[in-house]
N, C-alpha and C positions, 0 to 999 in steps of 0.2 A: 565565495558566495554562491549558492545554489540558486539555479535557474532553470526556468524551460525554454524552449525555442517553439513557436507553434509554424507551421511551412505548409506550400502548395508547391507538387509539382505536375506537370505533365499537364499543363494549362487545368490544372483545379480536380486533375481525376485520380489523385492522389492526395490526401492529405495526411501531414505528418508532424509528429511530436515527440523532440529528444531532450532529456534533462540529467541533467550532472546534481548529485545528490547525496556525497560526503559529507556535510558537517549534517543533512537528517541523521542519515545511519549513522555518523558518530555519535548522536546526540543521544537516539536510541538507545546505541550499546552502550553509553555511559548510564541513561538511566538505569537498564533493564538488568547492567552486566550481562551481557548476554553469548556464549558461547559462540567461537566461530563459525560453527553452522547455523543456527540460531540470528546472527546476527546476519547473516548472509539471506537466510530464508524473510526476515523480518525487513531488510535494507532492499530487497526486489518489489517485495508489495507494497513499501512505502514509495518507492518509485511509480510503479505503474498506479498508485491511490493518488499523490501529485499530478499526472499528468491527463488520469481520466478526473480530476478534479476541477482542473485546467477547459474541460471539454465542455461540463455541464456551464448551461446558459443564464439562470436563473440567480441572482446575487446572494440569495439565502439557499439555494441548494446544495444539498448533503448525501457523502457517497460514501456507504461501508462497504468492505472487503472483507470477509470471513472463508478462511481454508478450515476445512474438518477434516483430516485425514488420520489415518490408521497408525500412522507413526509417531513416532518418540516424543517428536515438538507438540502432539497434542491439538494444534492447534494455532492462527494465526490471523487477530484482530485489526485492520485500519482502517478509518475513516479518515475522508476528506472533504474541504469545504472548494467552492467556485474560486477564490483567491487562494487556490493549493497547497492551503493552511495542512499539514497532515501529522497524525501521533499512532500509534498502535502499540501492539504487545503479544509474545508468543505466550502462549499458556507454560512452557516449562524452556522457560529460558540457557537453564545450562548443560542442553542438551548435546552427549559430546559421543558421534559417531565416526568410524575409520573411513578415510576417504575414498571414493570409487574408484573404478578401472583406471581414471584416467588421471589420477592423483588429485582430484579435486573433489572440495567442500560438498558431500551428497546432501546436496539442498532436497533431492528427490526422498531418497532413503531417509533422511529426518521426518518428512511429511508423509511420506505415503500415500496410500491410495484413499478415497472420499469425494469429497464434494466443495467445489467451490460456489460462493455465492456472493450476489453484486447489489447491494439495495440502496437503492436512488430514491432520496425523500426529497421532493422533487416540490410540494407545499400544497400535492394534491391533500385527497381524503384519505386514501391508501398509498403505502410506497411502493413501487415497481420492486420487483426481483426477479431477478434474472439467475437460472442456476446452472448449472454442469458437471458433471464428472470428473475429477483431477483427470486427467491423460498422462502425467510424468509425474507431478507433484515437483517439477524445476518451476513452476511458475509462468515462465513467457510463456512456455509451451499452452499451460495452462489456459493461460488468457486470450493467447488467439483461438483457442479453439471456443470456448466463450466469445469471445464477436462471432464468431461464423455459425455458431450454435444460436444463441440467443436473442441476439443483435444482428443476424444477416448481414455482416459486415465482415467483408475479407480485408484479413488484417495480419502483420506480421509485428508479435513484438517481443523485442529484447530487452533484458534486463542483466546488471552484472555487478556485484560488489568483489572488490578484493580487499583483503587484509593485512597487513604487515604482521611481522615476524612478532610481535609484542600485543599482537591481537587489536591492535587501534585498525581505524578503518583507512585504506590507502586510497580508494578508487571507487564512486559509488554511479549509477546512471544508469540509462537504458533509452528505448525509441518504439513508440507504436509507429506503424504507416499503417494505412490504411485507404482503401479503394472505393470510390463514391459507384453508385449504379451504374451511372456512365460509359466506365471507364472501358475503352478499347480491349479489343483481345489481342492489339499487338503490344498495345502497353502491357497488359495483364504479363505475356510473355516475358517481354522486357526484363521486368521488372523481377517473377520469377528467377528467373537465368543470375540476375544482378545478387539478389537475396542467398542463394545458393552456392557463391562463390565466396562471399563474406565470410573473415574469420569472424570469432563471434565477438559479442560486445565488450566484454570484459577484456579481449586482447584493445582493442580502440580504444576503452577507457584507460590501460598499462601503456601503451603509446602515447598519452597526455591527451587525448582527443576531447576537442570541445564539443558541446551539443550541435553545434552549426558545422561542424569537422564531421559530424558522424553523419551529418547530413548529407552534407556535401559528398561524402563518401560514399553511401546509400542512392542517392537521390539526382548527385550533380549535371549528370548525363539527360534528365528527363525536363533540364530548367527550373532549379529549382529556384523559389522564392521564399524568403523568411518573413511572415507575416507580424510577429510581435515576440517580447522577451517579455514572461512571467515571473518574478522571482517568487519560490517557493522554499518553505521553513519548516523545520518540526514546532510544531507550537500547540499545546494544551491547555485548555480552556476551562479546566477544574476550577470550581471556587466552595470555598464553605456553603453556598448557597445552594448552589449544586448537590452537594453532600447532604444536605438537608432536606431538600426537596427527597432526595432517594430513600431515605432511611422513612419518611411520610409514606413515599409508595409503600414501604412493605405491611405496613398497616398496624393495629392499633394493636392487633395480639402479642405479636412479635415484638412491639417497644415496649408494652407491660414486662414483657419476659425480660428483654434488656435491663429494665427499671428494676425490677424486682430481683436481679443478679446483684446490682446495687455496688457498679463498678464502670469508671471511665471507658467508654470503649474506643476501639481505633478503627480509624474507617483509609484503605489504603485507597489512593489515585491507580487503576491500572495502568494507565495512559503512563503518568512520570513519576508514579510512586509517590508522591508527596504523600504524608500521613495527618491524616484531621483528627485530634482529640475532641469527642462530645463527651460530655461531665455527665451524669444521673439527670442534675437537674434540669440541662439543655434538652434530656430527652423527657423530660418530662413535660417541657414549652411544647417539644412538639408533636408530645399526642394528646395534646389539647389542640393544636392544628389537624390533628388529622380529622378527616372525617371518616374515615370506615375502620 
């Protein structure tokens, strides 16, 4: 069962967020099929989209994640909700590169260089976005440098999926921490020195390491406290209705044409692939709904 851990340490001038996240990325690769780099690159951002999901306050608040980068994967969509509901999708799923220097999944070299960006619809009038530069295209690296860019928040986060030999997903999770105003320059120290010695997440998640383990392991020295257990799912929220309303946005030219093709079309879920059959005449109900 996938969960998050939300924690305080160093009397509140730390706070921190670790989640263990195999059956998402299973869930994922099972939909998307999706290559093991692909599934690795798509099983990080679905981590770090649960637990910045986790974060936002608001019960109908909504947080996408979009990678643009130069590389092969194209691309790399997730959203998430405040009960860290999350689903996403690489643009080219079975993308299949030779491994780096260090024998592992180039999550980097899949992605390549671009732009990350983080938009928080939040139930203002406009949604927040906050943007950056890939720096690795590995992702964590990514994203702290986004808080300390965007969010003025120094932050240190990990992410790590492993895979069995049969391509199923073995080991999935990862951990923000992060540093409120506050916080001391001898904690800041501390904690540096701490972070630095760390192997990385993906070895703690290969050790069986729980989210409250990695904490402890990270954190335990500074008192740490575990504030609450989130659990979080892959879960898409597609309905025919959905599908309906979308095919309305694109407007009344565009479903004449459809109509006038004078052939069932199929409309794909990117999220979990389900496929929705509209018939001629269901598009014809609805561009008589449309109004433009």
């Amino acid at each position: 069962m996938d969960y998050i851990v939300r924690a305080t340490a160093a009397d509140s001038q730390i706070r921190a967020f670790a989640a263990t996240t195999k059956d998402i990325v299973e869930k994922a690769r099972s939909f998307h099929n999706t290559s093991p780099v692909a599934t690795a690159a798509l099983g990080r951002l679905l981590t770090a989209g649960a637990m910045m999901g986790a974060m936002m306050k608001g019960e109908k608040d909504l947080l996408t994640l979009q990678i643009q980068g130069n590389g092969p994967i194209g691309g790399i969509t997730v959203t998430a909700d405040a009960k860290a509901n999350v689903k996403g999708y690489v643009r080219n799923p079975q993308v299949m590169i030779h491994a780096n220097e260090k024998g592992k999944l180039d999550v980097g070299g899949a992605v390549g260089i671009g732009v990350l960006s983080v938009i928080k619809d939040l139930g203002m009038k406009e949604p927040y976005i906050g943007q950056c530069e890939l720096k690795t295209g590995e992702i964590g690296d990514d994203l702290t440098y986004y808080f300390a860019v965007s969010e003025q928040v120094p932050s240190s986060v990990g992410l790590g999926v492993l895979m069995e030999r049969d391509n199923t997903v073995r080991q999935a999770g990862g951990f923000i921490i992060q540093l409120m105003p506050y916080t001391s320059e001898e904690v800041i120290a501390k904690l540096e020195q701490k972070l630095a010695s760390v192997t990385s997440v993906t070895s703690m998640l290969d050790a069986g390491m729980t989210p409250e383990q990695i904490l402890e392991e990270l954190l335990g020295e500074f008192g740490l406290e575990i504030n609450e257990t989130i659990p979080t799912q892959y879960r898409c929220d597609c309905s025919r209705e959905r599908i309906e309303r979308a095919l309305i946005s694109i407007g009344k030219k565009d479903l004449q044409e459809m109509i006038d093709d004078g052939e069932t079309i199929e409309v794909d879920c990117h999220f979990c692939d389900k496929k929705y059959q509209v018939t001629v005449d269901e598009l014809k109900e609805l561009l008589k709904r449309s109004s433009r």
